[in-house]
C-alpha positions in Angstrom: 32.4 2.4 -50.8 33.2 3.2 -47.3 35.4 6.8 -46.5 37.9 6.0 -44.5 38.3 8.6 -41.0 41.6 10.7 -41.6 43.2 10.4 -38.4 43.8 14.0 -37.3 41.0 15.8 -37.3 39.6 18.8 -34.6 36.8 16.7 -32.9 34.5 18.5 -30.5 33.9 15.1 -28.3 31.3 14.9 -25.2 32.7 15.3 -22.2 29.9 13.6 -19.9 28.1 10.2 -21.2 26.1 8.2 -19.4 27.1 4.4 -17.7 28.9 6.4 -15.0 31.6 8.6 -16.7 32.7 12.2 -15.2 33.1 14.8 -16.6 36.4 15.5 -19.0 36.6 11.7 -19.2 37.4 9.6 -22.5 34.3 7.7 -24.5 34.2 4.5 -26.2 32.7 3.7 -29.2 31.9 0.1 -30.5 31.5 -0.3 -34.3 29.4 -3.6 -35.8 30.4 -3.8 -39.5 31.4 -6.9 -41.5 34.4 -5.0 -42.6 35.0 -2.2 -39.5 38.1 -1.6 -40.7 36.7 -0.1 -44.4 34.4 2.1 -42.3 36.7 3.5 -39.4 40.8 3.2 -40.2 42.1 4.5 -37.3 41.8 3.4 -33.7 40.4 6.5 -31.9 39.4 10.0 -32.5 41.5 12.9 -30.4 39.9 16.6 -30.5 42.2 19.5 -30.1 41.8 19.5 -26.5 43.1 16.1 -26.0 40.2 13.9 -25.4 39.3 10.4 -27.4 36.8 8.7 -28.3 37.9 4.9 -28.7 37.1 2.7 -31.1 36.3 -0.9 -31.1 35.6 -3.1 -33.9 33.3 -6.0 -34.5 32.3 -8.2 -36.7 29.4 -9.9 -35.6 27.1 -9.6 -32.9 28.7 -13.0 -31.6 31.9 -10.8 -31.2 30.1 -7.6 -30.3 28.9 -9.3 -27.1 32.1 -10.2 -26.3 33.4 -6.7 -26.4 30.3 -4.8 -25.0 31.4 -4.0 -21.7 30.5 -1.7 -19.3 32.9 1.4 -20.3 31.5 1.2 -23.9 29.4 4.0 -24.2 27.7 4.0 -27.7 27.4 1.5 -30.3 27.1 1.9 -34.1 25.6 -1.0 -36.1 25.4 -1.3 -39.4 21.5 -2.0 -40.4 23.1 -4.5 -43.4 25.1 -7.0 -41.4 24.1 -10.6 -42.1 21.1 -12.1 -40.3 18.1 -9.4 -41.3 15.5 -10.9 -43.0 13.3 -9.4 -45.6 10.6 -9.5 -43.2 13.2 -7.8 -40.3 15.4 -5.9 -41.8 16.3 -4.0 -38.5 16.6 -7.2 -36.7 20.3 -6.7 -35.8 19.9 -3.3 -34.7 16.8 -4.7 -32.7 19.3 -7.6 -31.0 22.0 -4.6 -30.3 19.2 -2.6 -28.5 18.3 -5.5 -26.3 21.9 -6.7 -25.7 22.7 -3.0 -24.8 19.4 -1.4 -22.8 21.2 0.9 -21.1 24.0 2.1 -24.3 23.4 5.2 -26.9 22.7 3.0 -29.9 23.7 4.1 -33.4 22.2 2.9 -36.8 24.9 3.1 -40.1 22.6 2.7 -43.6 23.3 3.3 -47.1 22.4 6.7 -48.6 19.2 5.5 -49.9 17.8 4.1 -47.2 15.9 6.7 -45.3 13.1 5.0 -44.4 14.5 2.4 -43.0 16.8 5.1 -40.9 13.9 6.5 -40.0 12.6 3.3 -38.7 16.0 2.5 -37.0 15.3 5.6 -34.7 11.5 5.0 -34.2 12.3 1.2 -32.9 15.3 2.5 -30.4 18.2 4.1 -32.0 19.5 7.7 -30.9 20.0 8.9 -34.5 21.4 7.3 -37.6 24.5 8.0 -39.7 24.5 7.5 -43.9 27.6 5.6 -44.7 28.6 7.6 -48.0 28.4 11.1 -45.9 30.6 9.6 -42.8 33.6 11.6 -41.9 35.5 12.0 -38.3 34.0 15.2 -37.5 30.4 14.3 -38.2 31.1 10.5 -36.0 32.5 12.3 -33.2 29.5 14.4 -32.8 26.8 12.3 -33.7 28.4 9.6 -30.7 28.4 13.1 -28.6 25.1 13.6 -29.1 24.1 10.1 -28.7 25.3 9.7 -25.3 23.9 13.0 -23.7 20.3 12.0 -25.7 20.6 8.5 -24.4 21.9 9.8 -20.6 18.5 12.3 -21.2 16.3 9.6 -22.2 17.3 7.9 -19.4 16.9 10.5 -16.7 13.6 11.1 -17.9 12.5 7.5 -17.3 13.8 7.4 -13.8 11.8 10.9 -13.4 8.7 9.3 -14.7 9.0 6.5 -12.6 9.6 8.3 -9.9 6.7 10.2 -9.9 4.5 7.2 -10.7 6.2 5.5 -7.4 5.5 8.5 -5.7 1.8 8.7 -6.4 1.6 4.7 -6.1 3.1 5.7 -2.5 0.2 8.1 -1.4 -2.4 5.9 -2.6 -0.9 3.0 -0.2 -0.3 5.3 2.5 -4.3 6.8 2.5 -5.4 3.6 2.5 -2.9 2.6 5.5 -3.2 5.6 7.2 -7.4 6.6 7.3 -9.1 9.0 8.4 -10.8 7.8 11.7 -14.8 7.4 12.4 -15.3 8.7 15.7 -18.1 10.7 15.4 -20.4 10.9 18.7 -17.3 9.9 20.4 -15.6 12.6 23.5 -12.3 11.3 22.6 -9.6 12.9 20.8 -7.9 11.9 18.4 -3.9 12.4 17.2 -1.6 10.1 14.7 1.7 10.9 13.1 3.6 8.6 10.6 7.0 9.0 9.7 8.3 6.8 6.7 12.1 5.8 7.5 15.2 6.9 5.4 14.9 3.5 3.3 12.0 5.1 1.4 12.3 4.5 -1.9 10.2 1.7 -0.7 6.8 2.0 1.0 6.9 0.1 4.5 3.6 -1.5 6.1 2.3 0.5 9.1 -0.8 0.8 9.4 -3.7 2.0 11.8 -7.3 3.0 12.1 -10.2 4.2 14.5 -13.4 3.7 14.5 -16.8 3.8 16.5 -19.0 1.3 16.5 -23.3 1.7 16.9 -23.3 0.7 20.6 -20.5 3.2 21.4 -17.6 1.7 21.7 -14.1 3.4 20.5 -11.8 0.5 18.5 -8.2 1.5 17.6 -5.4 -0.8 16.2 -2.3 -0.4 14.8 0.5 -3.0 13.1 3.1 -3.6 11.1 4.0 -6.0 8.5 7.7 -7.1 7.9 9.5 -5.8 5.0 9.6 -2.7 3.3 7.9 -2.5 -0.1 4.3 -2.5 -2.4 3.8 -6.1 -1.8 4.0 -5.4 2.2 1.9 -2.1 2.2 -1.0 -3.0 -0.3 -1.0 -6.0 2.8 -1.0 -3.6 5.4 -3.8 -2.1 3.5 -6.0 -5.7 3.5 -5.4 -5.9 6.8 -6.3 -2.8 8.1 -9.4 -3.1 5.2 -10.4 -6.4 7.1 -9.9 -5.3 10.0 -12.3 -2.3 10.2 -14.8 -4.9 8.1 -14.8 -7.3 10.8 -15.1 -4.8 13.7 -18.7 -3.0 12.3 -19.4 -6.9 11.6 -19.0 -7.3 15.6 -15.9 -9.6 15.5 -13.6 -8.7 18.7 -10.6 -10.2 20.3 -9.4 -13.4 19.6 -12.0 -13.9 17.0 -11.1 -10.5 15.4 -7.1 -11.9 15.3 -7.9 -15.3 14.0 -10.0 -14.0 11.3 -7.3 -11.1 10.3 -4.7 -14.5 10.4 -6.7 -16.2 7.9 -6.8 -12.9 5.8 -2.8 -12.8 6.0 -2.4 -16.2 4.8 -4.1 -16.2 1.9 -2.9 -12.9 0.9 0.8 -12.9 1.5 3.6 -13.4 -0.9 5.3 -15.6 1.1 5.3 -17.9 4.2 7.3 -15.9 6.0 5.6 -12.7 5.4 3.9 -12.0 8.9 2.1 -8.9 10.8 2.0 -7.6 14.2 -1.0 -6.0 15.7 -2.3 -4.3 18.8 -6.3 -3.7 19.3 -7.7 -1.9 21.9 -11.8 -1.9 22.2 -12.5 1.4 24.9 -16.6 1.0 26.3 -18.9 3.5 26.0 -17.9 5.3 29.1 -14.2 5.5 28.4 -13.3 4.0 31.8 -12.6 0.8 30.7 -11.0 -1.0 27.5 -10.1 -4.6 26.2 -6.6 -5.0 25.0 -4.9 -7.5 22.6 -1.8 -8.1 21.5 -0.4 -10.1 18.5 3.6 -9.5 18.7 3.6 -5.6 19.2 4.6 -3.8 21.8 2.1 -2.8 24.3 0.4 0.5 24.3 1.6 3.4 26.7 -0.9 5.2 29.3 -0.4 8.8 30.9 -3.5 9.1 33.7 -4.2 12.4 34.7 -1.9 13.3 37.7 0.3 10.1 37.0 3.5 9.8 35.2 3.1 8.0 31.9 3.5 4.0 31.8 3.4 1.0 29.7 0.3 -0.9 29.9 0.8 -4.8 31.5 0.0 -7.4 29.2 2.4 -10.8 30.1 0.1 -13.2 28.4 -0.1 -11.4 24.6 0.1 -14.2 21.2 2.3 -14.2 18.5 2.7 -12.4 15.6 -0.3 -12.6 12.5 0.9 -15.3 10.3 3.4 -17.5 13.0 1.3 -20.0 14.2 -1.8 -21.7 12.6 -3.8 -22.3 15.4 -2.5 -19.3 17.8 -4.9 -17.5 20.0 -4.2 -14.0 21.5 -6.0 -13.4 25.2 -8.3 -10.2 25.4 -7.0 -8.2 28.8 -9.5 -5.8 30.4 -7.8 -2.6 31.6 -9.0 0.3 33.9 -8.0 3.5 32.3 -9.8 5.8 34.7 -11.2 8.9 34.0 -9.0 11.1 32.0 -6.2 9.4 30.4 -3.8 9.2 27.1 -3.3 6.3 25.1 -0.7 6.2 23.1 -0.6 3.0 20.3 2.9 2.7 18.2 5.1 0.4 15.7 8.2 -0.7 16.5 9.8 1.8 14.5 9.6 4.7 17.7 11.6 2.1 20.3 14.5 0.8 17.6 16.4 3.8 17.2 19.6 4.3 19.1 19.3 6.6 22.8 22.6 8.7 20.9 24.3 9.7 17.7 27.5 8.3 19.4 25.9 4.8 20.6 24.7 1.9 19.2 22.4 0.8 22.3 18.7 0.9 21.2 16.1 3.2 22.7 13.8 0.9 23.8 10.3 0.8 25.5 11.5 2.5 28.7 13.6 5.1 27.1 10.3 6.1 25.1 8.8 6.0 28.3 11.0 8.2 30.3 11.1 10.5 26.8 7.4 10.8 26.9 7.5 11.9 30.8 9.7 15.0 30.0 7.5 15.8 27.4 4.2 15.6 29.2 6.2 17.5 31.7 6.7 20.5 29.2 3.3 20.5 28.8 2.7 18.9 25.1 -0.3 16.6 24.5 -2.0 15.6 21.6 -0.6 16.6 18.1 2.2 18.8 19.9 3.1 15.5 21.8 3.7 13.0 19.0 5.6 15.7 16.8 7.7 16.2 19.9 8.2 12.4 20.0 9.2 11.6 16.2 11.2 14.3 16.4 12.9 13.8 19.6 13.6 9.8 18.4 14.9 11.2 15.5 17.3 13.4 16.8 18.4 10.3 19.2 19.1 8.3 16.3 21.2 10.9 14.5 19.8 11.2 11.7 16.3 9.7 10.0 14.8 6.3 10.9 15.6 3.4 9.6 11.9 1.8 10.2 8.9 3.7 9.4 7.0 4.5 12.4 3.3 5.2 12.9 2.1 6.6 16.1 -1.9 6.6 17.5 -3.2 8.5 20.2 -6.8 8.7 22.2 -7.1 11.2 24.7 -10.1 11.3 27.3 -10.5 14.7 29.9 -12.9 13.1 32.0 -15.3 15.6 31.6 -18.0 14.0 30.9 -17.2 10.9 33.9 
């Protein structure tokens, strides 16, 4: 027969539990038993110190459902309620654990059944308590215990999936942010990327740089919308594609179309789409074709000249937009020593102050590049100077990744 609980008793109860309670705070503890009141006779447990655990009662799991809410913070069920089966005999415990993912779970059994305790906890359950042995001071501790094992349990998850998140993270990001193939080439070569404070989430910059047979220097760099694995392991196909297609001779507007079809038949969704600028340099370094598909056009700093924004007026849309869009190749002179400096969106949309909600913009960056070419940065020193700077503009971190290129040509060799 069931003991009943004496009502005063000195309970050490927990005084954390998981489902958001602080510390020194009260638990709640829902009982499933055909007859509750045979099992627990009192309404809560109160330890010396003054703190309860609360008891509910239930029935059924019909009624258990109604009364597991979200301040409930364990749940004893007793493994012989109607509705096991000789084939299932944990099949109520197994209904509790899936109406209650997130609860410390109890199993009650009858002192000789072990095994099946035992199997109570390998299927779910925190720990199991043997009717005949059940007293206040032994309930208390075991629901104690439940709740910091369960709140463990559950930390240890998130850790785990963290770190898996974490390594899925650098995989995307090597594969959207290469190592360039520019050997043979006189230009230099800088990046930085900067993931934004929304980073639980992996965004979709991406860029790359290669050099083809004949001699010619390719760079690109884009962005997919959305933040996430869907939109970077994109970012990754495109940027994949993209360097397929460019050994493979594509360039320009056939390049774009092709990299189109490859974001329509690999997106998610419709409205899933990319932007993208390309820039082809010739052999001699003087000269370059541009495209652009919805980015923002490259900066230039000539040597002796303060730092501007390229002129393109005639750029397509966005990758993904328009089915039959076409995006107009624009030869440029870039002279013979000059820095090119490719970038997402992510540099230009931060605010110009921590007190002011007006965006930087393209001629902000501009004038912020100026001053720094004026200080005398370049290369690597130049783009840390530039995250950083934006950053500090903003207030804080980013709220958009962004993924900076730049090619740099001394004239030298002219």
């Amino acid at each position: 027969m069931p003991v009943p609980v004496p009502r005063q008793r000195n309970v050490p109860v927990a005084e954390t539990a998981p489902g958001g309670t602080t510390s020194g705070g009260d638990l709640t503890l829902l009982i499933i038993e055909d007859d509750p009141a045979g099992t627990i006779s009192v309404p809560e447990l109160r330890d010396a110190a003054g703190t309860r655990v609360r008891i509910r009662t239930a029935r059924n799991l019909t009624e258990a459902e109604r009364l597991l809410t979200d301040d409930v913070h364990c749940v004893l069920v007793d493994l012989a309620l109607p509705g096991r089966t000789p084939e299932d005999e944990l099949g109520p415990l197994k209904h509790v654990l899936r109406l209650a993912p997130r609860h410390a779970v109890l199993a009650l059994t009858a002192s000789g059944d072990s095994e099946l305790a035992a199997e109570a906890v390998r299927v779910g359950a925190q720990d199991h308590l043997v009717r005949e042995e059940l007293d206040g001071r032994l309930l208390s501790r075991a629901v104690r215990y439940a709740v910091e094992r369960k709140r463990a349990d559950t930390a240890q998850v998130k850790l785990a999936e963290s770190r898996l998140r974490a390594q899925e993270n650098a995989r995307l990001e090597r594969g959207l942010l290469p190592t360039p193939l520019l050997e043979g080439s006189d230009l230099r070569f800088a990046a930085r990327y900067r993931p934004g404070r929304s980073r639980a989430l992996l965004g979709g910059d991406f860029y790359d740089t290669v050099r083809t047979p004949d001699g010619t220097v390719h760079a690109m760099i884009g962005d997919v919308c959305g933040h996430g694995p869907d939109e970077a392991a994109l970012g990754v196909e495109l940027r994949i594609a993209w360097r397929a297609l460019t050994f493979a001779g594509l360039c320009g507007d056939e390049l774009l179309s092709t990299l189109q079809q490859v974001l329509e038949h690999e997106r998610e969704s419709d409205e899933i789409f990319a932007t993208l600028c390309t820039v082809d340099i010739a052999p001699d370094g003087r000269r370059a074709g541009l495209c652009l598909a919805g980015h923002p056009s490259p900066l230039i700093a000539r040597h002796g000249r303060a730092a501007q924004l390229l002129p393109y007026d005639d750029g397509g849309p966005a990758l993904g937009l328009l089915p039959r869009a076409r995006w107009p190749r624009r030869q440029v002179e870039l002279g013979g020593a000059w820095s090119l400096m490719m970038y997402t969106d992510g540099l230009i949309e931060g605010r110009q102050g921590p007190d002011t909600k007006q965006r930087l913009g393209q001629d902000g960056m501009v004038e912020m590049i100026n001053r720094q070419l004026a200080a005398g940065l370049d290369g690597e020193s130049l783009l840390e100077a530039a995250v950083g700077e934006v950053r500090e503009l903003n207030g804080g971190e980013l709220t958009d990744d962004v993924a900076v290129l730049l090619l740099s040509r001394n004239g030298s060799r002219s």
